[in-house]
N, C-alpha and C positions, 0 to 999 in steps of 0.2 A: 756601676750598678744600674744607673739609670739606662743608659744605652743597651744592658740586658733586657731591662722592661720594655723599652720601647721598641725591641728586636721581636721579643715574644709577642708585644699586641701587633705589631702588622702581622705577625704569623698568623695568630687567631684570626685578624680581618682578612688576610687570605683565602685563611682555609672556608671563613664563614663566604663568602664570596664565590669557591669553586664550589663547594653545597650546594647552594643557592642555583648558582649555571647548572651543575647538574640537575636538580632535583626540577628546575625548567626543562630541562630537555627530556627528563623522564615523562614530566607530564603530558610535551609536547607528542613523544610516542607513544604514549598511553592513548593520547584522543584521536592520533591518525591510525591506529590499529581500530578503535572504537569506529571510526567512520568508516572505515574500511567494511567492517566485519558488515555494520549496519545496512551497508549497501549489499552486500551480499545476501543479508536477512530478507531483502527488499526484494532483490531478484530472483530469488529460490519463492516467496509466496507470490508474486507476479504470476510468475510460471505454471506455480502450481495448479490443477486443476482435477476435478473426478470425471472421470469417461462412464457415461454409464451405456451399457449395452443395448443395442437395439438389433434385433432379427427382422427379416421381411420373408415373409413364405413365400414360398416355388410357386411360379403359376406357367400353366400347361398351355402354348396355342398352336395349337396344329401337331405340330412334330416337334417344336420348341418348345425348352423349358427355360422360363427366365425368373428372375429373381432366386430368391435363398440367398442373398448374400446377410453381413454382417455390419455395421458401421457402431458409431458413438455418438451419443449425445454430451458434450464437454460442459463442464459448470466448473466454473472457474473461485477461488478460494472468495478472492476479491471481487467481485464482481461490480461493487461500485466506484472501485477505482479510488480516487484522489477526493472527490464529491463530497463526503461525509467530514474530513478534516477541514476543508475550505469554507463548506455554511457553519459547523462549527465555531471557527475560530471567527468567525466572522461574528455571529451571533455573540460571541463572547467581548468581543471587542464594541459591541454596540453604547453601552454604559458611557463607558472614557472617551470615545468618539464624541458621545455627549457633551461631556465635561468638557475636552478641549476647545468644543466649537460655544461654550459658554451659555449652553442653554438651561443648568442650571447651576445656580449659583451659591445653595444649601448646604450647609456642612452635613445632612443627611446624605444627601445625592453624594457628596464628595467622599463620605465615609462609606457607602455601600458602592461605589465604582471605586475604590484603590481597594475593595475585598475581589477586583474582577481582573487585577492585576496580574500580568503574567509570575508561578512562583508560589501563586498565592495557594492555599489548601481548598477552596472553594471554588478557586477557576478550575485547578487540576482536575477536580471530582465532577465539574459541569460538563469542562471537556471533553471528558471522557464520556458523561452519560451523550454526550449528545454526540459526537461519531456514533457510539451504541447505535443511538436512535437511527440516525440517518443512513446508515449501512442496511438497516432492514427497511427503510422507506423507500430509500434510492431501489434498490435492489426489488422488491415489490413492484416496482414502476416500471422497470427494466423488463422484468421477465416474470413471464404469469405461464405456471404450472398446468393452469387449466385448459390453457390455449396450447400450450407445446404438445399434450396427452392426445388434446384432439385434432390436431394436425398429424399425429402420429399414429393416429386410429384409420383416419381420412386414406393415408398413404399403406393402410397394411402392415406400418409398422408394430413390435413392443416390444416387451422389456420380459427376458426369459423369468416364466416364473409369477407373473405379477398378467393380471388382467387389463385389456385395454380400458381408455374409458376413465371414469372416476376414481379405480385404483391406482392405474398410474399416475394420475394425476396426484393422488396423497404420498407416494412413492418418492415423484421426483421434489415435492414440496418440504416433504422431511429430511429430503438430503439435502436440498437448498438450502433449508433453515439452520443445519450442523453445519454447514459451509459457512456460510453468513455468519453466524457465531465464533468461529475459528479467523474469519477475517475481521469482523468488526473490534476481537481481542489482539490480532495482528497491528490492525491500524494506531490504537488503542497505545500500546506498547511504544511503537514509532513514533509517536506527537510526543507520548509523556516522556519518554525514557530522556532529550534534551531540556525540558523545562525543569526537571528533577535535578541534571545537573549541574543547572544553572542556577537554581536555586543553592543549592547544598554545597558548591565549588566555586571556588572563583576563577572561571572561565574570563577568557579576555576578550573573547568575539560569541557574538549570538548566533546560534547553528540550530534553527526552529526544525521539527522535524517533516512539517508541512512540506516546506521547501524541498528535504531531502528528496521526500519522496517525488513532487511534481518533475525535480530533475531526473533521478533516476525513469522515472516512467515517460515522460518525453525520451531518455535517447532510447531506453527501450524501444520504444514505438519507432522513433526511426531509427533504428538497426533494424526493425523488422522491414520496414516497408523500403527500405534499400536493398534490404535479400529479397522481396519480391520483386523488384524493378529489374534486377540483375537474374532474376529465373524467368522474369516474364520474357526480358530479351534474349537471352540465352532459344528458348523458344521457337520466339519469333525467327533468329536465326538458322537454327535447327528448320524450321519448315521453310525456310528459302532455300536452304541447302538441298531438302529433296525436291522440292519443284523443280531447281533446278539440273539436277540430277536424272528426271524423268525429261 
């Protein structure tokens, strides 16, 4: 009878054991699908951007007519990039940086910097406001509405439909500003969406979403700037081939 019992509890500690290994490896593919996807969330609004159209009237000289063509003015979802998460979290980590380097030494101070803690519901909500913020400052800094309109007026160009000038100018400022909003909530999403899960799961390694994104957007950047190196040579190639040729 005993050797019964003591048959069926190693069966139990088995089974509780292959559980266990599984329900590890479930989680493990839950998180590399999660990373996965994320990176792909990351590359798809990188990418994304609004073309807005721009015309240049025909002009007449002599017997030649030149211009009428068509081009874009591209406004990218993101525009400020990585910028906004970085003073962020920086800004946020200022408190604790404090603490650790002992400058002060108040159970106040110590109680209002572990509310600045990563996880915490007040860091989350800081966070967040303050990418908000800096995606429209950075962004404001970046690119002035006022100035593209009349460089665009300068050259003949505009925007079908919309007056040169001060109109276009409120034109491309409104799209800018939906843009910006759609990114700033982008970025927003990607910082928090790891510190939530960090908070709420127990994760075995810290996967900031800061980081993600700096990686992703570095190799972005160069895959781009290696497909231009290889078209500019390509090129260069191309115009030795007909020199010498002629």
């Amino acid at each position: 009878m005993s050797i019964y019992k003591q048959q069926s509890n190693n069966t139990e500690i088995d089974l509780k054991e292959i559980f266990s290994i599984l329900l590890d490896n479930i989680k493990f593919i839950i998180m590399f699908v999660l990373i996965i996807l994320t990176v792909l969330f990351i590359v798809f609004f990188e990418r994304a951007m609004r073309k807005i159209l721009i015309n240049y009237p025909k002009r007449q000289m002599g017997n030649k007519v030149y211009g009428g063509e068509s081009s874009h003015l591209p406004l990218k979802i993101n525009t400020a990039g990585v910028i906004p998460a970085i003073f962020a979290s920086a800004l946020l980590l200022l408190p604790v940086t404090l603490t650790n380097f002992g400058f002060s030494d108040s159970d106040t101070f110590l109680n209002i910097s572990s509310m600045f803690t990563q996880g915490q519901p007040l860091y989350m909500l800081l966070y967040a406001s303050g990418i908000i913020f800096f995606c429209f400052f950075y962004t404001s800094i970046v690119f002035n509405p006022t100035e593209t309109a009349e460089n665009l007026r300068k050259y003949g160009g505009y925007i079908p439909g919309i007056r040169p000038g001060e109109r276009s100018a409120e034109y491309i400022e409104t799209i800018l500003n939906r843009l910006t909003t759609i990114g700033a909530l982008y970025l927003t999403f990607v910082c928090l969406l790891p510190e939530f899960l960090i908070s709420k799961y127990p994760i075995p390694f810290y996967l900031g979403g800061t980081s993600i994104l700096i990686v992703v957007v570095v190799a972005m950047d160069t895959v781009t700037q290696v497909q231009t190196r290889l078209m500019s040579s390509q090129y260069e190639s191309l115009i030795k081939k007909t020199k010498f040729g002629k």
